[in-house]
C-alpha positions in Angstrom: 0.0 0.0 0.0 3.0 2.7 0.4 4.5 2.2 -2.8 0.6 2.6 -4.1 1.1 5.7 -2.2 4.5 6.9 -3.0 5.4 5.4 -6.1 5.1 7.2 -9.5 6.5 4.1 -11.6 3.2 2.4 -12.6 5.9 -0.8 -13.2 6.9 -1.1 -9.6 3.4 -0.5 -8.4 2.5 -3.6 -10.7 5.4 -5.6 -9.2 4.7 -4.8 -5.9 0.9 -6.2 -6.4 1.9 -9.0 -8.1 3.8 -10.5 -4.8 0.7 -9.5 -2.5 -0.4 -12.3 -0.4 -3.7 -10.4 -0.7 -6.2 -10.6 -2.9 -5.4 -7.6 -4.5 -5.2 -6.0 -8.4 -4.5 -2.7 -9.8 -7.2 -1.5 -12.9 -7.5 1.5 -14.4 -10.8 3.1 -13.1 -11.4 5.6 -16.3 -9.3 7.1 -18.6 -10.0 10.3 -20.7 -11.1 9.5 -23.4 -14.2 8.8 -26.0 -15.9 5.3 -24.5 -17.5 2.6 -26.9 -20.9 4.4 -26.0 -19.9 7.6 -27.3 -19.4 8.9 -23.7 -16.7 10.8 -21.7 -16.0 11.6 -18.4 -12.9 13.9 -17.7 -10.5 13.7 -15.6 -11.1 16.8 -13.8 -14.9 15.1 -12.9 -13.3 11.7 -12.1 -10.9 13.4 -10.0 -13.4 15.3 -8.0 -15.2 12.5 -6.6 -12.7 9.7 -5.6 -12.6 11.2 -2.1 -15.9 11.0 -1.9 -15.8 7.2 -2.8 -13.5 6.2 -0.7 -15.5 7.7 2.3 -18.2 5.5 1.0 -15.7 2.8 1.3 -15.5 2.6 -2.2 -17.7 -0.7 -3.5 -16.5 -3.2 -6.2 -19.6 -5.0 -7.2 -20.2 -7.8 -9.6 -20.6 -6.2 -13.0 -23.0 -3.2 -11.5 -25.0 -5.7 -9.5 -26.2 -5.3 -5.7 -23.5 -8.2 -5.7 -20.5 -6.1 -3.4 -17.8 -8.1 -3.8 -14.9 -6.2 -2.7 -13.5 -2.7 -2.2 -11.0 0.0 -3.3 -8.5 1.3 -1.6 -6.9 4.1 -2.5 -6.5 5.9 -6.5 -3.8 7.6 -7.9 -4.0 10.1 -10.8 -1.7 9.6 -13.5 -0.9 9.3 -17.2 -2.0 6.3 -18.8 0.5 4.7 -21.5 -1.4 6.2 -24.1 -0.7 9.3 -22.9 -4.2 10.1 -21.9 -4.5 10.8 -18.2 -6.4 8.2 -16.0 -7.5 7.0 -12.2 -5.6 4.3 -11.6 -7.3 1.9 -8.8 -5.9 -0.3 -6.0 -8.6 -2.9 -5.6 -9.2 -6.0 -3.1 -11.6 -8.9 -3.6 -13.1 -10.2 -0.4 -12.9 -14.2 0.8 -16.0 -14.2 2.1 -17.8 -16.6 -0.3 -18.7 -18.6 -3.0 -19.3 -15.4 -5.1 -16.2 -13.5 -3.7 -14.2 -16.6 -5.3 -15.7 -17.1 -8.7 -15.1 -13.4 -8.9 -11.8 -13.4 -8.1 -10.4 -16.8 -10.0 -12.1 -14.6 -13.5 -9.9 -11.6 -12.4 -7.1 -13.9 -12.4 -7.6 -15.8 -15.4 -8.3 -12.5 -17.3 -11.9 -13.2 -18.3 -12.6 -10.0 -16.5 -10.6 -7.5 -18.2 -11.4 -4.7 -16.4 -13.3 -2.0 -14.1 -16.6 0.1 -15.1 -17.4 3.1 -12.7 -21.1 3.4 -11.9 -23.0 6.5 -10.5 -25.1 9.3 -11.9 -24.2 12.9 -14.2 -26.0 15.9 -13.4 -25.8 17.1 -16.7 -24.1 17.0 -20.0 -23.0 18.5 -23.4 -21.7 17.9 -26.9 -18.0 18.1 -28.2 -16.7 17.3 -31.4 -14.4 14.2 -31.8 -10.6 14.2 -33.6 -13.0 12.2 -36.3 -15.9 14.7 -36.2 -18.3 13.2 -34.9 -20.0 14.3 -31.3 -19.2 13.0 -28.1 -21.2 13.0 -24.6 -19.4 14.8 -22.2 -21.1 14.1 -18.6 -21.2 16.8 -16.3 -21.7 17.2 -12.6 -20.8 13.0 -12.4 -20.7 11.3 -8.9 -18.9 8.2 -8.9 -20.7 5.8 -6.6 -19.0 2.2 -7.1 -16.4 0.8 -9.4 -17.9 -3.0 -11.3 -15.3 -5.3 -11.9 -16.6 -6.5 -15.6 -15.0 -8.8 -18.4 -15.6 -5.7 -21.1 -15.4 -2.4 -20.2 -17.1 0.5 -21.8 -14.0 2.6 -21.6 -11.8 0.6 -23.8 -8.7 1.8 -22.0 -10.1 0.7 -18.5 -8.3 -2.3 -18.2 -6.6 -4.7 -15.3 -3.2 -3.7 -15.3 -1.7 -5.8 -12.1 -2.4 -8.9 -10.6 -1.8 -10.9 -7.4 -0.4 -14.0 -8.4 0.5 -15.4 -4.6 -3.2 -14.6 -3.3 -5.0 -17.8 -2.7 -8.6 -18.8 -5.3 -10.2 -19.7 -2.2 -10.8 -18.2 0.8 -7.6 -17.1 2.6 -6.6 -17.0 5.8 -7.0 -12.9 7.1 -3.5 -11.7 7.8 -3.2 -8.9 10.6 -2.9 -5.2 9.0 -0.6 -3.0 9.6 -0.2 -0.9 12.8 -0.3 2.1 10.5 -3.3 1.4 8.6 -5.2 -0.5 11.6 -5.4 3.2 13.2 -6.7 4.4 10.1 -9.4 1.4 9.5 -8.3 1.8 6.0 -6.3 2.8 3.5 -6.7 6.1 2.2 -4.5 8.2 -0.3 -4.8 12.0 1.3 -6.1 14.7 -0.9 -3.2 16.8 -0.9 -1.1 14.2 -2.3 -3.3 13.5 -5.1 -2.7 17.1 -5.7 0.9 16.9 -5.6 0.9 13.6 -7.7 -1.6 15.6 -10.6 0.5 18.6 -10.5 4.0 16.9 -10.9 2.5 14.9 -13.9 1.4 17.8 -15.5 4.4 20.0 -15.3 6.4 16.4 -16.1 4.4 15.9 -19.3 3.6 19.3 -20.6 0.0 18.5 -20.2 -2.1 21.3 -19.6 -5.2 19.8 -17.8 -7.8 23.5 -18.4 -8.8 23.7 -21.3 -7.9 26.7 -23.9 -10.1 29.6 -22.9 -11.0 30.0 -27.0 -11.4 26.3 -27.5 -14.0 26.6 -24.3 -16.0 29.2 -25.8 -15.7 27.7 -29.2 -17.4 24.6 -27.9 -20.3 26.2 -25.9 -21.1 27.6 -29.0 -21.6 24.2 -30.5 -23.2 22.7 -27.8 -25.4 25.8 -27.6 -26.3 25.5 -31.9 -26.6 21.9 -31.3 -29.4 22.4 -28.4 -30.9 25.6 -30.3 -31.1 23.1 -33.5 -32.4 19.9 -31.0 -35.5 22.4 -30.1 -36.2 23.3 -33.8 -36.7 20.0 -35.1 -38.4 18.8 -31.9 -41.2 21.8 -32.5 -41.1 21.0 -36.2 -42.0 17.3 -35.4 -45.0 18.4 -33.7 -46.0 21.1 -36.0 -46.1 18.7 -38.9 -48.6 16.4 -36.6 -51.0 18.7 -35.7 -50.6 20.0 -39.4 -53.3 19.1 -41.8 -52.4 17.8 -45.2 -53.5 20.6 -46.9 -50.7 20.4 -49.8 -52.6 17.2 -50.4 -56.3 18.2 -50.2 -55.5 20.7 -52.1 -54.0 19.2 -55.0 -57.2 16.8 -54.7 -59.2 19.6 -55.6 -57.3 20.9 -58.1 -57.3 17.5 -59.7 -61.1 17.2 -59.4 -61.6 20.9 -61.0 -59.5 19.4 -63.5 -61.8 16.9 -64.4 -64.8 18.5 -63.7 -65.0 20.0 -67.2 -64.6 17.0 -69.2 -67.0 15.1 -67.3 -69.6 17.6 -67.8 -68.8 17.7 -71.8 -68.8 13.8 -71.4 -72.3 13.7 -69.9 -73.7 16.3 -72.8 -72.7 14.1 -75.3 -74.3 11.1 -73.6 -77.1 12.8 -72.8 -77.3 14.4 -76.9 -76.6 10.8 -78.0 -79.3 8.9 -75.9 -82.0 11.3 -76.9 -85.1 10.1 -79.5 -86.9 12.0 -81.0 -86.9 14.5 -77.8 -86.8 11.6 -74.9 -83.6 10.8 -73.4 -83.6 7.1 -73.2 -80.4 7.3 -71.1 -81.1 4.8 -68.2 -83.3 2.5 -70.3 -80.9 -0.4 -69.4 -81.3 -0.3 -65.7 -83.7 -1.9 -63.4 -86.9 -0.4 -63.0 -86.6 0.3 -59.6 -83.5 2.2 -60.2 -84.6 4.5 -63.0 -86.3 7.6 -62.8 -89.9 8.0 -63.0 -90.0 9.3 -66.4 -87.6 6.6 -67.5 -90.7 4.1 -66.2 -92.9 6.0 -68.0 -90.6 5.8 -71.6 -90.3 1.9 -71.2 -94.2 1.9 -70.9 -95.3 4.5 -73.9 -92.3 1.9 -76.0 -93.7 -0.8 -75.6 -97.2 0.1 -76.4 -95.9 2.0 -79.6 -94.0 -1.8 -80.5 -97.5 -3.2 -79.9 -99.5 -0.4 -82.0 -96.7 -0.7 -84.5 -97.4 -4.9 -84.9 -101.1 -4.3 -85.1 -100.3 -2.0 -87.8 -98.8 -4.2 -89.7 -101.0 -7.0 -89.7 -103.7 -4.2 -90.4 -101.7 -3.2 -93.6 -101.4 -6.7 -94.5 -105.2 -7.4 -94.7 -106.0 -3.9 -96.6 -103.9 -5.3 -99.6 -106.0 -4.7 -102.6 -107.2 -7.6 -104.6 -107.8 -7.2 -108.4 -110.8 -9.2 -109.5 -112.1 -9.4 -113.8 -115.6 -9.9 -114.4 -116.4 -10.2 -117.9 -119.7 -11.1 -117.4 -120.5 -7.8 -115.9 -120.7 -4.8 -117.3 -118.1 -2.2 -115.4 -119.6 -0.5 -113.1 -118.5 3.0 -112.4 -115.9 2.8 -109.6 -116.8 4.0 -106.2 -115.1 6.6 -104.6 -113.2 4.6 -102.2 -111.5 6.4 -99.3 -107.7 5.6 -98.8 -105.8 4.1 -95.9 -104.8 6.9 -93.8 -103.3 5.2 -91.0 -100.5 7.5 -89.3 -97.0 6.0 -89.9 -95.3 4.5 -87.0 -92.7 6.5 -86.9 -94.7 9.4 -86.7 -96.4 7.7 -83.7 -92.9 7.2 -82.5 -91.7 10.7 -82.9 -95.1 12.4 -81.3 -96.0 13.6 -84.7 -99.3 11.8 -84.2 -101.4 12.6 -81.0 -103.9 9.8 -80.6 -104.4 6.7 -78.2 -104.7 3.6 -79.0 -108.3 3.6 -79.0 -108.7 6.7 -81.1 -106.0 4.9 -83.8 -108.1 1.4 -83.8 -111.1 3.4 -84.6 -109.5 4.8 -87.1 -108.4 1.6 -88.7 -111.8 0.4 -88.4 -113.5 3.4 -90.3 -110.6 3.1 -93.2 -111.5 -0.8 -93.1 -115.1 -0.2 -93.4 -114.7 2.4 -96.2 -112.5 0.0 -98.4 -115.4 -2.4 -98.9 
C-alpha cells in the first residue's frame, strides 16, 4: 500500500501487487477518453469524486449488480501509457464466499478484463471528436461504485496488475498494519493527489484547463446543437397537428380538373341517348333504379312496339285484290277512301297525338270504307 502511495512508476506499483499475499489488483478506473458508448468523463470530474468514494468505502460489485464483492482502496491520478491521463485503482476482492471466489479466480484468469465506474451525471454537453463526430461529455458525475466487468465500456479501462501469490479460495485474514489498523483503512490523502496531478502535469507538458478559446468555441456548438435539437423537436409536432392541406389541395385541383370534361362527357351522352326529344339514357337499368319518367318511356315503347305490330298486320289485310268480271258490265268505280293510317314513326316521334283507341277506330273506319 506505500509504494501505491508513494510510487510514480506504474511498473513497480504492478510488481509490488503482483507479490501480494492479498487478494489484490491494480485497474484502471477511467481514462480520458471517448468510450464505446460515445461517452466521456474527464479527468477533472473523475478526479473530483474519488474522495468521496472512498468515504463511502469505495464498493466493487459484480458487473453493477447489488452483488459487493470487494473494495478500493486508495487511486492515484496519472498518465496512462497512451498518454491520456487516467485513475488508476488499487482494488481487493473479499474471501467471504462462494461469489467472492468465482469473482476473483475470473480476475485472475483474465476473463474480467477490467473495471466500469457506476454512478449518476447531473448534466451533459456535446464536443466534437478528432473524427468529427460528437461526443457525450457528462457533467456534474458522482462516482458511486467501481464493477469489476469482463468488457469495459471505456476501452482503455483495463486490469493492469495482478496478485499472483493470493489464494482462489478463501484465505486465511493476515493482521494489517499498525499504520493502517489506526486508520481502519487505507486512504491516499487529498493533498497528495494534488501533488501527484500537478508533478504529472508539469512532467508531461499536459495542460489539464482547457484553452479559454477552444471553451467558448465549444459552448457555441453545444449551444447551436441544443438551439437546433428544439427546432426540429417543434417542427416534429407542428407537422402532426398540421393538416395535409398540400394534399387536399391538389385533390381539388385535380377534381376541378376533371370536372369539365365530365360535364362535356355527360352532354354528349345525354345528346346521344335522346329520340326524337326523350332521353332514353337509363333504359338499361332496373326499373326500380330508373327515374320516373324513364318508367314512364319503357311503358309508352312498348305500347308503340305493340301499336306498330297491329299496324302491320292491319296493312297486310287492306292489300287490294284485283278481281275481272267479264260477265258484268263495269260498273263505275266507287269513290273509295284511302288508308290513312299514321305511320309508325310518326307515332314514335309524337307527330301523331292519338291513343290507342282513337288509332283502332280509325283503322276500323278506313276498313269499313275499303269495302
Amino acid at each position: 500500500m506505500r509504494i501505491f502511495e508513494t510510487e510514480a512508476d506504474l511498473d513497480k506499483i504492478k510488481t509490488a501487487v503482483e507479490q501480494s499475499s492479498e487478494r489484490l489488483y491494480v485497474s484502471w478506473a477511467n481514462v480520458d477518453v471517448e468510450d464505446n458508448a460515445n461517452e466521456r468523463i474527464t479527468i477533472e470530474e473523475m478526479a473530483g469524486n474519488q474522495d468521496t468514494l472512498l468515504e463511502r468505502n469505495g464498493p466493487i460489485t459484480d458487473e453493477h449488480t447489488n452483488r459487493v464483492v470487494g473494495q478500493t482502496l486508495g487511486y492515484k491520478i496519472m498518465q496512462h501509457p497512451t498518454e491520456a491521463l487516467g485513475v488508476l485503482h488499487l482494488n481487493k476482492i473479499y474471501d467471504h464466499n462462494a461469489r467472492d471466489d468465482q469473482v476473483w479466480k475470473e480476475i485472475v484468469s483474465g476473463e474480467r478484463k477490467g473495471s466500469s465506474v457506476g454512478g449518476f451525471n447531473e448534466n451533459d454537453h456535446f464536443e466534437m471528436s478528432d473524427q468529427g463526430t460528437p461526443v457525450r461529455v457528462l457533467e456534474g458525475f458522482n462516482h458511486m461504485e467501481t464493477a469489476s466487468v469482463f468488457e469495459p465500456c471505456n476501452p482503455l479501462a483495463l486490469n493492469e496488475a495482478i496478485s499472483v501469490v493470493a489464494k482462489s479460495a478463501k484465505a486465511i485474514k493476515t493482521e494489517e498494519p499498525a499504520e493502517n489498523a489506526e486508520k481502519g483503512a487505507s486512504v491516499i490523502k487529498k493533498e497528495h493527489q494534488e501533488e501527484v496531478q500537478e508533478d504529472i502535469s508539469k512532467k508531461n507538458g499536459v495542460d489539464m484547463t482547457m484553452d479559454e478559446d477552444v471553451t467558448k468555441a465549444f459552448e457555441a456548438v453545444n449551444k447551436n446543437l441544443t438551439e437546433i435539437r428544439e427546432l426540429v423537436t417543434k417542427a416534429d409536432e407542428e407537422e402532426e397537428k398540421k393538416p395535409k392541406e398540400e394534399e387536399k389541395e391538389a385533390k381539388k385541383a385535380d377534381e376541378e380538373e376533371k370536372k369539365p370534361e365530365e360535364e362535356k362527357e355527360a352532354k354528349k351522352a345525354a345528346e346521344e341517348s335522346t329520340d326524337g326529344g326523350v332521353n332514353l339514357a337509363g333504359a338499361d337499368k332496373p326499373e326500380d333504379e330508373r327515374p320516373e319518367e324513364e318508367n314512364q318511356l319503357a311503358v309508352v315503347k312498348a305500347k308503340l312496339a305493340s301499336i306498330e305490330k297491329e299496324n302491320s298486320e292491319l296493312k297486310k289485310k287492306l292489300t287490294p285484290v284485283t278481281k275481272t268480271e267479264t260477265s258484268r258490265p263495269t260498273e263505275p268505280e266507287k269513290d273509295v277512301k284511302k288508308n290513312t293510317l299514321p305511320d309508325a314513326g310518326a307515332i314514335a316521334k309524337g307527330e301523331v297525338k292519338k291513343s290507342r283507341f282513337e288509332l283502332e277506330s280509325d283503322i276500323k273506319k278506313a276498313m269499313e270504307g275499303s269495302q
